[in-house]
Steps between C-alpha positions, in 0.01 A plus 500: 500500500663433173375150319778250439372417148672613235399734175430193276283340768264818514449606141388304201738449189267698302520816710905499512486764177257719654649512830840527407366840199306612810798488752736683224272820417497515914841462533537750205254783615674466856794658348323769273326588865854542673685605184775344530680199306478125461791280649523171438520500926211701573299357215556172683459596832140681350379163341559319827272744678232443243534096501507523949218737413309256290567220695379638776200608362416164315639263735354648859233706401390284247421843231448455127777555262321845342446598850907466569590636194208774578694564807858465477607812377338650749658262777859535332473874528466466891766278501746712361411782670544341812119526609319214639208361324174213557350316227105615412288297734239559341284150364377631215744615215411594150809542241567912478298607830809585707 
């Protein structure tokens, strides 16, 4: 299930410049990995993965921001290659552990 609430309603103003630096370098490294090159379309299309990403993780699973951000590129890699993925169940999360 996807929440209904919206990006502003599950991050504080404060965190908007770290999530949106974080959400770039993924974005970024996600073309290094598949060396190929930025279109406006596909840059798009990768930045609405990461915000359905984040939403998901923030708004139903109720994760951290450094855990999403932790996480993402790992999630948007599945994503574009087509392979399905399920966010860490695990209760206990510590910034870096994977």
């Amino acid at each position: 299930m996807l929440t209904t609430q919206t990006f502003a309603e599950l991050v504080e103003p404060h965190q908007l410049g770290r999530i949106t630096n974080s959400l770039t370098r993924t974005i970024e490294l996600s073309f290094v990995q598949d060396k190929s090159s930025m279109t406006q379309n596909e840059v798009r299309r990768r930045f609405e993965i990461c915000i359905r990403l984040f939403k998901q993780l923030r708004g139903d699973h109720h994760w951290g921001v450094q855990r999403i951000l932790d996480r993402i590129p790992e999630y948007l890699r599945c994503e574009l290659d087509g392979k399905s993925w399920e966010p860490d169940s695990r209760g206990m999360w510590l910034p870096g552990d994977g």
